[in-house]
C-alpha positions, 0 to 999 in steps of 0.5 A: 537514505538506507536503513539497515533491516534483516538481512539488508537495507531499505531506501526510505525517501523523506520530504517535508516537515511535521507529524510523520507519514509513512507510505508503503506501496503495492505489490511489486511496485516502487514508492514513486506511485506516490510522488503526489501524495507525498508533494500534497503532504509536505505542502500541508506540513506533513513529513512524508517517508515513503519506504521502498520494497526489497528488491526496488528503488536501491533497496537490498535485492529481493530475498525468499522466504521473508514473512509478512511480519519481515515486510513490517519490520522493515518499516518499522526499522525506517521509522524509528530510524527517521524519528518523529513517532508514532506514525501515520502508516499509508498502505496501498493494495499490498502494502495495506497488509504490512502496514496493518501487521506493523500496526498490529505488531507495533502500536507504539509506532501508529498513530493512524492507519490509511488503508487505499485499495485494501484487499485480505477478506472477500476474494476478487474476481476469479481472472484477476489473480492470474491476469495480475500475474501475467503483468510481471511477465515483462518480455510479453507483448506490450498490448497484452500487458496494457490489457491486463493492467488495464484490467486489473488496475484501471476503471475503463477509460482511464489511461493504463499506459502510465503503469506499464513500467514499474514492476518488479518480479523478483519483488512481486514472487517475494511478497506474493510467497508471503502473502499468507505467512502470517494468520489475518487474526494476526495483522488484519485488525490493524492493532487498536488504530484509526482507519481510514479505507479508501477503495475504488467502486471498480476494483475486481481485485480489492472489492469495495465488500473488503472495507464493509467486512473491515468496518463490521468487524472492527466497528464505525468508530473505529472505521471509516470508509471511502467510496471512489467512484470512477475508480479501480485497483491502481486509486492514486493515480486515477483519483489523486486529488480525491485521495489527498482530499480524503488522506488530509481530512482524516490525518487532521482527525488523528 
């Protein structure tokens, strides 16, 4: 379904029944990197609502100048249109920054808060950046691209090639404009919610240090982190059934 927001409208997709789940995706990418989480959801009985970025999935095109508090009015718009609140709020990589501003934002909206590759606190590895910029150049080479996915998302050996497709950069040069627009003392706290952070032992991009800065600031009753082994920036699809194991256990908490 489209759901007027600012200046636009964005695809919100909805399966299943029960308490509300809304799933937001990384930088650039489209709301299908969580097909399975959303599947698993529904079959335990949740309500799953994965809300797709400007610029992706029939959404309105990418606009400049939006701010990350606009990328979190954006769901919020979605949620209130879907009904059921308040909401647990999944955000991966990218998507953990808006889904912690609108929980900052809007805790009438949030139940809870999963956060899956979080990043916004201790820098990555100083190729990343560039390298994950370079993937959005979609007329390079497909075996420099593969090598860059490769490293940036994927622990080795892991089959990269399933995330060669997918990127939009009128979408990433949106949200990466943005990425600084609103101060972290505004939305890094995730609000008063519970936090789930999952976070790959590989990751060169959200490093697993992000979740122990988080749990040291806002305290272990309010944080909870998850290590995943064998695992890198991409987590959903290269841990899917550790993430849904660790996604229900903690929803079933809250």
């Amino acid at each position: 379904m489209l759901v007027p927001v600012k200046d636009g409208e964005v695809n919100v997709t909805v399966q299943g029944g029960g308490d509300l789940v809304v799933l937001v995706s990384s930088l650039g990418r489209g709301i299908g990197d969580f097909n399975a989480l959303m599947a698993d959801l529904e079959a335990a009985g949740y309500r799953a609502a994965g809300v797709s970025h400007r610029g992706i999935d029939g959404s309105s095109p990418a606009l400049d100048g939006l701010t990350l508090r606009d990328f979190a009015d954006d769901v919020a718009g979605a949620i209130e249109h879907v009904g059921g609140t308040p909401a647990h709020l999944i955000g991966h990589a990218f998507g953990n920054r808006i889904v912690r501003c609108l929980a900052s934002d809007r805790p009438d909206l949030t139940r809870s808060v999963t956060l899956i590759a979080p990043g916004g606190q201790a820098p990555p590895a100083p190729d990343i950046p560039p390298t994950l910029m370079r993937i959005f150049e979609l007329d390079r080479p497909t075996a420099d691209r593969l090598a860059d996915v490769q490293r940036v998302f994927f622990s080795p050996g892991h089959d990269a090639s399933i995330w060669l497709d997918g990127w939009s950069p009128e979408t990433k040069n949106m949200q990466w404009s943005a990425r600084d627009s609103v101060p972290y003392a505004e939305w890094g706290h995730a609000g008063s919610a519970p936090v789930l952070a999952i976070q790959g032992l590989d990751d060169p991009m959200a490093t697993p240090e992000n979740g122990y800065v988080l749990r040291e600031q806002l305290g272990s009753d309010r944080v909870e982190v998850v290590d995943l082994p064998d695992a890198s920036h991409a987590l959903l699809p290269e841990q899917p059934e550790a993430i849904t194991r660790e996604v229900l256990a903690f929803l079933a908490k809250h």
